[in-house]
Residue frames as qw, qx, qy, qz and C-alpha x, y, z in Angstrom:
[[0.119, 0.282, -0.478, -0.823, 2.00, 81.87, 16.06],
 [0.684, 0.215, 0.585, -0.379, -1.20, 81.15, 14.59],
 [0.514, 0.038, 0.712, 0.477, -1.29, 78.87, 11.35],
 [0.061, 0.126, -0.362, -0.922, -1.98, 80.90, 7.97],
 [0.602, 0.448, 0.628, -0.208, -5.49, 79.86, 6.50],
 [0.051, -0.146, 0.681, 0.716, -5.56, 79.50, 2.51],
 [0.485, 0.407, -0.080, -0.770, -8.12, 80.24, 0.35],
 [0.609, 0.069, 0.788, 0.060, -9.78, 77.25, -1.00],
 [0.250, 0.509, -0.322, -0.758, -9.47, 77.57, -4.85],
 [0.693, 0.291, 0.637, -0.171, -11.77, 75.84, -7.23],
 [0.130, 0.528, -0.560, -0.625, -10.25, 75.18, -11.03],
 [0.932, 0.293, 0.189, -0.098, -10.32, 72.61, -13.94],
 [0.181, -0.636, 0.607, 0.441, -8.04, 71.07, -16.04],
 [0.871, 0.289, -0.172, -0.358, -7.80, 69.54, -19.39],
 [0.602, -0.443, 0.656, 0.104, -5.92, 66.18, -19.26],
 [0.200, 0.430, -0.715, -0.514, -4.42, 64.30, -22.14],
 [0.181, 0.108, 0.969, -0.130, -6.51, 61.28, -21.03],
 [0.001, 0.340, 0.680, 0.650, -9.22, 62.80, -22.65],
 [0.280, -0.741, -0.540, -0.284, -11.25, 65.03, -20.29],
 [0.125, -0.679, 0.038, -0.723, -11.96, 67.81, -18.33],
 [0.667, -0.304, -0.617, 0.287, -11.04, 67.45, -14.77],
 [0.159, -0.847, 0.159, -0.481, -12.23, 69.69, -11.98],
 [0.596, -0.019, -0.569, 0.566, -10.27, 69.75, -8.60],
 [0.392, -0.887, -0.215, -0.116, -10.11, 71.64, -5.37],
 [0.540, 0.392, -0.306, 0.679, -6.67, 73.50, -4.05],
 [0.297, -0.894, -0.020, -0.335, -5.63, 74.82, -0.89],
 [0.845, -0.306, 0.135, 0.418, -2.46, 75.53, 0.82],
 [0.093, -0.900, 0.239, 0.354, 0.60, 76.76, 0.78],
 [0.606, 0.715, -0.306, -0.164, 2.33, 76.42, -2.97],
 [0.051, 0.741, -0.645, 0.180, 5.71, 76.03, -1.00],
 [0.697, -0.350, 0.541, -0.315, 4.39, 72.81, 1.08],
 [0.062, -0.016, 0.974, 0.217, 4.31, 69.00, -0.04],
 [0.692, -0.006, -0.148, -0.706, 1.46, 68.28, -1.88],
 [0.301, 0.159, 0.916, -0.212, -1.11, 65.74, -1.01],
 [0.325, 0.005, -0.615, -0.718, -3.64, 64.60, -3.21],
 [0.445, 0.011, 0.646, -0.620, -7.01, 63.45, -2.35],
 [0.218, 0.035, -0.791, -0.570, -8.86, 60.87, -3.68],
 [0.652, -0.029, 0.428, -0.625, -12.87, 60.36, -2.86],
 [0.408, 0.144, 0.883, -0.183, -14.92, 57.39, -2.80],
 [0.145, 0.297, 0.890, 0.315, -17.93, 56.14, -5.08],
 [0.067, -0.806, -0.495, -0.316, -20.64, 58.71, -6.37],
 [0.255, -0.729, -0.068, 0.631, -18.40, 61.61, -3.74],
 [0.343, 0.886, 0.115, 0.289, -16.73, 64.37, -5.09],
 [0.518, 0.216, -0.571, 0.599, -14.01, 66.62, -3.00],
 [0.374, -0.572, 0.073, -0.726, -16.52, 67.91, -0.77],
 [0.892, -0.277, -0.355, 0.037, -16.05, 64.32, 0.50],
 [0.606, 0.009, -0.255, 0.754, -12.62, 65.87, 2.00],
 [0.062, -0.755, -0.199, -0.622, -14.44, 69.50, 3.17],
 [0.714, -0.699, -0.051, 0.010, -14.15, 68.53, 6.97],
 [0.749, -0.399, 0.174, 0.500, -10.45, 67.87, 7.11],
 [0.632, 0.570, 0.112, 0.513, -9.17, 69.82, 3.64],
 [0.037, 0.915, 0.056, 0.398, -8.50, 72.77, 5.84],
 [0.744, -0.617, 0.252, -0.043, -6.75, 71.42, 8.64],
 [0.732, -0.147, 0.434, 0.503, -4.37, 69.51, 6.52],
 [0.690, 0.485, 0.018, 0.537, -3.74, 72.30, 4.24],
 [0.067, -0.949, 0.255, -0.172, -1.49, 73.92, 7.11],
 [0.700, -0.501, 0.439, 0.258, 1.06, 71.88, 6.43],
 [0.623, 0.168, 0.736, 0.205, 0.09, 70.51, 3.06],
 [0.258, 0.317, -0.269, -0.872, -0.58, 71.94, -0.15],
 [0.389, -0.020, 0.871, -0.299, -3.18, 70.38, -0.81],
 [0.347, 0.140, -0.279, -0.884, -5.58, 69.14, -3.74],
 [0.583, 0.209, 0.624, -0.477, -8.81, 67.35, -4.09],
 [0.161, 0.248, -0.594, -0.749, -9.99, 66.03, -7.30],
 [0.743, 0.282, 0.034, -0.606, -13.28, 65.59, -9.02],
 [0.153, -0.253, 0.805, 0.514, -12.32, 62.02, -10.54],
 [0.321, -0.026, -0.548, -0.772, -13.86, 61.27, -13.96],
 [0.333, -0.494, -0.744, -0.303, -17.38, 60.83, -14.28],
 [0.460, -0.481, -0.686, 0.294, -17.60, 62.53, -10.77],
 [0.063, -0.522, -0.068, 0.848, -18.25, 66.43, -8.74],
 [0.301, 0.857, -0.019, -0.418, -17.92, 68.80, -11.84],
 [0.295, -0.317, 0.828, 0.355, -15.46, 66.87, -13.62],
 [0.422, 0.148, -0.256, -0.857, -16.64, 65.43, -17.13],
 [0.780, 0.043, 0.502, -0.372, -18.60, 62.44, -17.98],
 [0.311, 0.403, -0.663, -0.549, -17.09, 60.51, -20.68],
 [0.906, -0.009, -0.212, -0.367, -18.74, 57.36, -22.27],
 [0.913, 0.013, -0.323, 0.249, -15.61, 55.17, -20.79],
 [0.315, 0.535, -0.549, 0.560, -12.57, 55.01, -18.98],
 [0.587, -0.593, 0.109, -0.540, -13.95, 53.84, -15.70],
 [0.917, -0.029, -0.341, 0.204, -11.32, 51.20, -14.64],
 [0.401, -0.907, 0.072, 0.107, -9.97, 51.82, -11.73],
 [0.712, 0.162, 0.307, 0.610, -6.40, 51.25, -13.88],
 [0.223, 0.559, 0.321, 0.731, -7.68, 53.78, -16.15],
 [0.459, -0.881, -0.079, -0.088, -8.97, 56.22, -12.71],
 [0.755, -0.384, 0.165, 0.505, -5.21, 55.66, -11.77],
 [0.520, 0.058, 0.295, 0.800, -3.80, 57.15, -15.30],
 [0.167, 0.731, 0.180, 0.636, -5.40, 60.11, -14.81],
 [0.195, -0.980, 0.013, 0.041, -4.05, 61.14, -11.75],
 [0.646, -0.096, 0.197, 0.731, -0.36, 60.40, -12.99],
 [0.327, 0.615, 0.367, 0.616, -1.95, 62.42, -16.12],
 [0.310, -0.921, -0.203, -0.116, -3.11, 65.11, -13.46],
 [0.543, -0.687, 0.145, 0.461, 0.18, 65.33, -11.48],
 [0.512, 0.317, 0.438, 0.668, 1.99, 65.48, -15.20],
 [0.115, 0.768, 0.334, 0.534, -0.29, 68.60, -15.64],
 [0.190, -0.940, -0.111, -0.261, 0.31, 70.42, -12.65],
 [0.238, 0.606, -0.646, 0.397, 4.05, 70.03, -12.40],
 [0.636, -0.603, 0.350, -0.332, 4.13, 67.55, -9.67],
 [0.597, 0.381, -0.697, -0.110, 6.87, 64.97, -10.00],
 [0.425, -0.178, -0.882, 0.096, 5.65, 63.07, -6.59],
 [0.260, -0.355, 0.214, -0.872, 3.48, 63.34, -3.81],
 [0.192, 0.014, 0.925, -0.326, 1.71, 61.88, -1.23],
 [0.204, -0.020, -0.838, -0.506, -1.30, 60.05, -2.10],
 [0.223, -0.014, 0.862, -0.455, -4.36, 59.37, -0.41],
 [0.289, -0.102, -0.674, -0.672, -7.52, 57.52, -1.27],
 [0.546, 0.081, 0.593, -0.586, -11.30, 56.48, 0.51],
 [0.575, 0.361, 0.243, -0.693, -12.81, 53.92, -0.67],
 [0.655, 0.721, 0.225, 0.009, -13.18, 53.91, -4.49],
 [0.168, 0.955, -0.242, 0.018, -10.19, 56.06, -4.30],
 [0.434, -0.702, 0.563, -0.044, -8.21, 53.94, -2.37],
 [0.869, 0.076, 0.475, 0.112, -8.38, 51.45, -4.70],
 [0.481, 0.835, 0.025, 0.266, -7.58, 53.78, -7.64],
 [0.334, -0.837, 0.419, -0.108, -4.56, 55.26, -4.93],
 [0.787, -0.156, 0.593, 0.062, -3.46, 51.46, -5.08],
 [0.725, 0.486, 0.383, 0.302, -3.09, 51.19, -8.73],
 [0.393, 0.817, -0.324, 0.270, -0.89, 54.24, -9.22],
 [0.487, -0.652, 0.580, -0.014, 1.41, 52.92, -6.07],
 [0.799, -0.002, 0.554, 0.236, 1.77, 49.76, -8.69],
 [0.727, 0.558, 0.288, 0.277, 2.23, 51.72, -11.83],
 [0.263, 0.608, -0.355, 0.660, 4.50, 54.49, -10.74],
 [0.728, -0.477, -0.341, 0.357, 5.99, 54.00, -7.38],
 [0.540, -0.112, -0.084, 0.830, 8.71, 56.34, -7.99],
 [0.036, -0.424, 0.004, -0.905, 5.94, 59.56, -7.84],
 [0.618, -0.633, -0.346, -0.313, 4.70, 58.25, -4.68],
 [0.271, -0.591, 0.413, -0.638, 5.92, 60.22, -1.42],
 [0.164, 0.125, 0.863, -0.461, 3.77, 57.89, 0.89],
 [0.447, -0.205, -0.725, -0.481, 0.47, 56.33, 0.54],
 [0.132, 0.063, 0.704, -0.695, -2.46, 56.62, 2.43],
 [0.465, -0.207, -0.709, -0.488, -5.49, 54.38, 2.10],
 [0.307, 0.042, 0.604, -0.734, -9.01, 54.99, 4.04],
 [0.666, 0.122, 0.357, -0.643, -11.26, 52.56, 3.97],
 [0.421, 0.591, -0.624, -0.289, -9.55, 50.25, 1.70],
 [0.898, -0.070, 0.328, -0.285, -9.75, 46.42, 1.23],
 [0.356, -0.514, 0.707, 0.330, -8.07, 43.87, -0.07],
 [0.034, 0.181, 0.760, 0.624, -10.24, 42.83, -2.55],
 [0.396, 0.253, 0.287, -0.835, -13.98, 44.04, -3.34],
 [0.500, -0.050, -0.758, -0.416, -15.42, 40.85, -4.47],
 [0.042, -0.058, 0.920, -0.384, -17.39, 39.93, -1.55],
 [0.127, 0.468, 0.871, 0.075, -21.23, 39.01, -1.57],
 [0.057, 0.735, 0.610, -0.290, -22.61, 41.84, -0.33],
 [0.061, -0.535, 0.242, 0.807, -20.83, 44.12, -2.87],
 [0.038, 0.115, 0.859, 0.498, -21.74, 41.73, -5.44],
 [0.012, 0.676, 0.737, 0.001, -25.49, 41.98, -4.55],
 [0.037, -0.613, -0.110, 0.781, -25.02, 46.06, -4.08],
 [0.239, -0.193, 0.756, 0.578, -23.90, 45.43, -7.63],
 [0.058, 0.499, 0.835, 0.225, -27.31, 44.05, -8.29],
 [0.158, -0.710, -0.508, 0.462, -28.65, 47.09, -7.06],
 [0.067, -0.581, 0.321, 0.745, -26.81, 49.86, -9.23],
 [0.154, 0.030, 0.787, 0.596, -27.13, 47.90, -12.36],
 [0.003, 0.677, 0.735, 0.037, -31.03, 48.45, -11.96],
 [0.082, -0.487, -0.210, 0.844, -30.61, 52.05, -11.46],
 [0.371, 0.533, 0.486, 0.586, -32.40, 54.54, -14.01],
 [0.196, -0.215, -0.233, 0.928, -32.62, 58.22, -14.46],
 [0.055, -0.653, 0.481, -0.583, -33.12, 60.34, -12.54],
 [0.554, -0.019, -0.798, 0.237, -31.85, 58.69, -9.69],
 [0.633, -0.516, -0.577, -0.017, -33.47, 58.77, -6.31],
 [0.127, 0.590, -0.557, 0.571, -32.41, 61.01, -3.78],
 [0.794, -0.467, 0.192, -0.340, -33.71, 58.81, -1.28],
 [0.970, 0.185, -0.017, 0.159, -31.84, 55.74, -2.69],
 [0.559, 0.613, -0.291, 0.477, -28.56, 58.22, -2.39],
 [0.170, -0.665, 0.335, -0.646, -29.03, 59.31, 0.85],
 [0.867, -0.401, 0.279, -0.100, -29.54, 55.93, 2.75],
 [0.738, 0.443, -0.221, 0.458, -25.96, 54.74, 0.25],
 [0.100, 0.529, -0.546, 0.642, -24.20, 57.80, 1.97],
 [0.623, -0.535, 0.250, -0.513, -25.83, 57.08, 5.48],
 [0.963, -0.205, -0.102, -0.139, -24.92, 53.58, 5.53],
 [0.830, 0.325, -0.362, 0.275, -21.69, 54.10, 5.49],
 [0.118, -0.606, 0.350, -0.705, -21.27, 56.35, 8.36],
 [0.412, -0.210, -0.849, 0.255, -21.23, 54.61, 11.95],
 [0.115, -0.424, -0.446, 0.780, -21.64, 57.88, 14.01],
 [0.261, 0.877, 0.389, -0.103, -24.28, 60.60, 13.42],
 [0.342, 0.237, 0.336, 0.845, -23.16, 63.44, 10.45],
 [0.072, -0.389, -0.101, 0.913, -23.83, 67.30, 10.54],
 [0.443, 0.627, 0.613, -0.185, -27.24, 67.42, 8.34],
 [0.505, 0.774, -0.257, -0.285, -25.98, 70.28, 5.76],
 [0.014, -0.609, 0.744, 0.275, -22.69, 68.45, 5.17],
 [0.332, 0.123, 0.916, 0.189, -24.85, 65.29, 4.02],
 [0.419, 0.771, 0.399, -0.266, -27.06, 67.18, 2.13],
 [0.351, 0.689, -0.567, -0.284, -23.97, 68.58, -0.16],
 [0.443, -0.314, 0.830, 0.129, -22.95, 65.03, 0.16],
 [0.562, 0.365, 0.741, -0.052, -26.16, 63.56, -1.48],
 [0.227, 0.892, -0.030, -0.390, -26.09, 66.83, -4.08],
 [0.083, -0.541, 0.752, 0.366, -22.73, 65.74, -5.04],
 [0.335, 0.047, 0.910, 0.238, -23.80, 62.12, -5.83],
 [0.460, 0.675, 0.328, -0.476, -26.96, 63.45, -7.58],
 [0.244, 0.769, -0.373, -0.458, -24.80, 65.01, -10.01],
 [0.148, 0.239, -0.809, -0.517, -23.95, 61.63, -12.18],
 [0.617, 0.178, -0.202, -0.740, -26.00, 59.61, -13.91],
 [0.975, 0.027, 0.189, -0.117, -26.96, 55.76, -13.98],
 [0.885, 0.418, -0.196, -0.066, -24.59, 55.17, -16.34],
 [0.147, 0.708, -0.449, 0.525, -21.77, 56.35, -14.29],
 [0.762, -0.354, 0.437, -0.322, -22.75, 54.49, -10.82],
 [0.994, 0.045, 0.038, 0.087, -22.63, 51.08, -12.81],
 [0.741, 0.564, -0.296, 0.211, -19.64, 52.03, -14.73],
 [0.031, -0.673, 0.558, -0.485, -17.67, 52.97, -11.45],
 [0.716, -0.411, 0.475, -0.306, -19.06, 50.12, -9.44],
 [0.919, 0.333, -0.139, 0.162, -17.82, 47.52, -12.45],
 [0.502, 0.561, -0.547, 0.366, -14.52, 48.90, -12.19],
 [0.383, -0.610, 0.507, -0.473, -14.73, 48.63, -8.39],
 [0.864, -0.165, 0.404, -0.250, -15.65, 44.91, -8.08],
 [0.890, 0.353, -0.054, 0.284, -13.18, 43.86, -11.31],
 [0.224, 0.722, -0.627, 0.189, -9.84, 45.58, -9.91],
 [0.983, -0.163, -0.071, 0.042, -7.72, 42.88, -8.91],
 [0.099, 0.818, -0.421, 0.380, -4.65, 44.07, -7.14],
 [0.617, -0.693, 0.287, -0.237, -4.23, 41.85, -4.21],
 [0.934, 0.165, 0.123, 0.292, -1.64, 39.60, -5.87],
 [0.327, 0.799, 0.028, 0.503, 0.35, 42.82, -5.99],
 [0.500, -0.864, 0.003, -0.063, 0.01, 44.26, -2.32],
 [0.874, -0.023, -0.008, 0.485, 3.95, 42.98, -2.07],
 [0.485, 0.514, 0.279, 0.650, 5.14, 45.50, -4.62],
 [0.056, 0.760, 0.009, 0.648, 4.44, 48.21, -2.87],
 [0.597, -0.086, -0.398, 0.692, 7.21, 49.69, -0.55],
 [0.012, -0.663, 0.051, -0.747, 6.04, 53.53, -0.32],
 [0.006, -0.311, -0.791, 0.527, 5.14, 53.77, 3.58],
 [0.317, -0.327, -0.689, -0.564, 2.17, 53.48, 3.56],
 [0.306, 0.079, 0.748, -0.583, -1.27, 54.14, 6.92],
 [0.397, -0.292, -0.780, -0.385, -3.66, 52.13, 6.04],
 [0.115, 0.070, 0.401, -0.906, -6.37, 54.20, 8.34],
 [0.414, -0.266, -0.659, -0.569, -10.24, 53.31, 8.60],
 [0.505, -0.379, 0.280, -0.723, -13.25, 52.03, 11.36],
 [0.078, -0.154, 0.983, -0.063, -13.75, 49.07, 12.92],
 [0.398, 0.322, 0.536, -0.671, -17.36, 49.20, 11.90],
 [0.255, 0.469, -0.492, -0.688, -16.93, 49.75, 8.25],
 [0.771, 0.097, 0.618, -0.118, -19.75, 47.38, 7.06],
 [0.523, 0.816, -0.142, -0.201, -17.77, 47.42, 3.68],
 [0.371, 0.581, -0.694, 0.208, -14.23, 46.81, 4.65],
 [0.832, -0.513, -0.174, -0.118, -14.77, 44.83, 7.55],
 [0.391, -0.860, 0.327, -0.014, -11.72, 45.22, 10.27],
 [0.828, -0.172, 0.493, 0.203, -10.18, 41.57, 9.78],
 [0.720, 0.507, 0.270, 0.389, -9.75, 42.88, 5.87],
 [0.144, 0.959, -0.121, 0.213, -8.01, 45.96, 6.95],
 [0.590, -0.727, 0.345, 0.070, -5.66, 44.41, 9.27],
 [0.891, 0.177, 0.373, 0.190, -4.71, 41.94, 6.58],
 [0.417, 0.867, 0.029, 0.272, -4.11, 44.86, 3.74],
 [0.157, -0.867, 0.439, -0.177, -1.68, 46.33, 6.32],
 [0.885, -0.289, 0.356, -0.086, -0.38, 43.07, 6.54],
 [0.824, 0.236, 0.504, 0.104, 0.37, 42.52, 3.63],
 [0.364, 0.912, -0.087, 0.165, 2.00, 45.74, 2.40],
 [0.614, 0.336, -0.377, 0.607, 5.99, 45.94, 2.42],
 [0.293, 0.249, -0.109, 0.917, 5.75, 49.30, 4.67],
 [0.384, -0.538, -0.326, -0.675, 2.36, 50.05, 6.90],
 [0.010, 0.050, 0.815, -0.577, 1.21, 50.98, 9.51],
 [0.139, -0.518, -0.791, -0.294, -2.56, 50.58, 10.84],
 [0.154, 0.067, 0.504, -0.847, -4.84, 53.02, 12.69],
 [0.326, -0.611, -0.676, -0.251, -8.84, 51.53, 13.35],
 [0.286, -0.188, 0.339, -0.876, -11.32, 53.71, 15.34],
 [0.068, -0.215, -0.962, 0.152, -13.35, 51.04, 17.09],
 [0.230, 0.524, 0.558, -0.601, -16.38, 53.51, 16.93],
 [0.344, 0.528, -0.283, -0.723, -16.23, 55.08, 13.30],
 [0.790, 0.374, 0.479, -0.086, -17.57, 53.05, 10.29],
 [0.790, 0.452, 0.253, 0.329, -16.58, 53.57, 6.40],
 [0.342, 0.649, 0.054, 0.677, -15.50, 57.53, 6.48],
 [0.596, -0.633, -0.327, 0.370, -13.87, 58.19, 9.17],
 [0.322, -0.108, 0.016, 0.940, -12.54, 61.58, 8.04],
 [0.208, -0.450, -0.314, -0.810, -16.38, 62.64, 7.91],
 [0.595, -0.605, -0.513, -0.128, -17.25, 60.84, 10.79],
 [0.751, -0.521, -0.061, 0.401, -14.26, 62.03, 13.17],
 [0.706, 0.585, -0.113, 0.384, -12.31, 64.09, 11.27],
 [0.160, -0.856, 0.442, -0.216, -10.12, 65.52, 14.12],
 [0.701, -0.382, 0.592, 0.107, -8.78, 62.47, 14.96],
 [0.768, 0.529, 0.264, 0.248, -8.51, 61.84, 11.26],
 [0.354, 0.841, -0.180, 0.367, -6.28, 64.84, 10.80],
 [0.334, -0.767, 0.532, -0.129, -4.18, 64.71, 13.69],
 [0.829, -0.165, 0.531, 0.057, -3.51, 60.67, 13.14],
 [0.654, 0.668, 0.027, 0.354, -2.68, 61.67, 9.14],
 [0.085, 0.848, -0.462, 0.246, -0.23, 65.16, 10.03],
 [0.604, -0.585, 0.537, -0.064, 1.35, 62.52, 12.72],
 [0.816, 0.260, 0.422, 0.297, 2.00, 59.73, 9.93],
 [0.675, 0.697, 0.048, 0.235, 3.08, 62.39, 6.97],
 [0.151, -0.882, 0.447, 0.006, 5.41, 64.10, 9.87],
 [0.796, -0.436, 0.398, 0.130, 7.30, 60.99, 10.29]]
């Protein structure tokens, strides 16, 4: 039998948190949803390789989070605390009283902060590219790097950001929407998301959380670095690990078949 294929549906929503959130949908209604969460300056096109594959199991949505995609821009709210209560606020809106989780990144840190403020609407938990903390130098000095931004921003300056994080070569349109996507915020938005990235402070926490959990990434990742993923999985209640010794930060752009078959094999279980 061959698997259905769903129409990928592009919406918005207003949220009580105080803004207009767009999203991506696809899948069957009936399935378990899974939620997707992208990374710094993405969007969901950051999830465009694999969204289709995993929504024949999954119902699946993507979301624009604030400031990011098509989603709005407010003057605040960019703690990754405050990135966290709006996808409770999000699942609230679209009838979902749990579901699995997953985050990259930026996301995964936000993914991490609802698994500590509501456990009991997390399914399972799945964090790509994810550290245990994002205070190290060379974020700090990235840091130094954003804060100097002004608009308009650079598409050069976006497009060696996305490239660096990749180990293996990428499909030339699918970074070109990539760098499009980040285009789309402004200066103020970069800092405000990288503050909240380098001030969450969760790892005093990692205990707390029982959901199973794959903590799933590259052994290249010149972000997370391997020794800080093994730890994270360490250090959760419930996890398991999976590293690709060849992929780097986004390994569900760099690889995504093995990304999708190593996820459907974790949410079957």
């Amino acid at each position: 039998m061959t698997a259905q294929a769903y129409t990928l549906t592009l919406a918005n929503v207003e949220l009580p948190t105080g803004f207009r959130m767009h999203y991506a949908e696809q899948g069957d209604p009936a399935d378990r949803p899974l939620l997707l969460l992208h990374g710094l300056s993405d969007s969901w096109f950051s999830y465009s390789r694999v969204l289709p594959s995993l929504a024949r199991s999954n119902h699946v949505y993507a979301l624009d989070q604030r400031g990011h995609g098509d989603s709005d821009r407010p003057a605040g709210g960019y703690r990754m605390q405050e990135l966290a209560a709006d996808v409770v606020a999000f699942m609230n809106a679209m009838g979902l009283p749990q579901v699995t989780l997953a985050g990259h990144s930026m996301g995964s840190i936000v993914a991490t902060h609802v698994a500590l403020a509501a456990p009991e609407r997390l399914a399972q938990l799945i964090l790509i590219g994810a550290n245990t903390s994002w205070d190290a130098p060379e974020l700090v000095e990235f840091k130094q790097v954003i804060d100097a931004l002004e608009d308009p921003i650079a598409a050069e300056f976006v497009r060696e950001f996305q490239a660096s994080t990749a180990a293996e070569p990428l499909p030339e349109a699918f970074m070109e929407r990539v760098v499009a996507e980040s285009l789309k915020l402004p200066a103020r938005v970069w800092r405000a998301a990288v503050e909240g990235v380098l001030t969450a402070d969760y790892a005093g926490h990692l205990d707390a959380i029982r959901m199973p959990t794959l903590v799933i990434g590259g052994e290249q990742d010149p972000y997370c670095p391997a020794v800080n993923q093994r730890e994270l999985a360490a250090r959760l209640q419930n996890a398991e690990l999976t590293l690709y010794a060849q992929l780097g930060h986004a390994p569900h752009w760099e690889h995504p078949e093995a990304f999708v078959r190593d996820v459907v094999a974790f949410l079957s279980r």
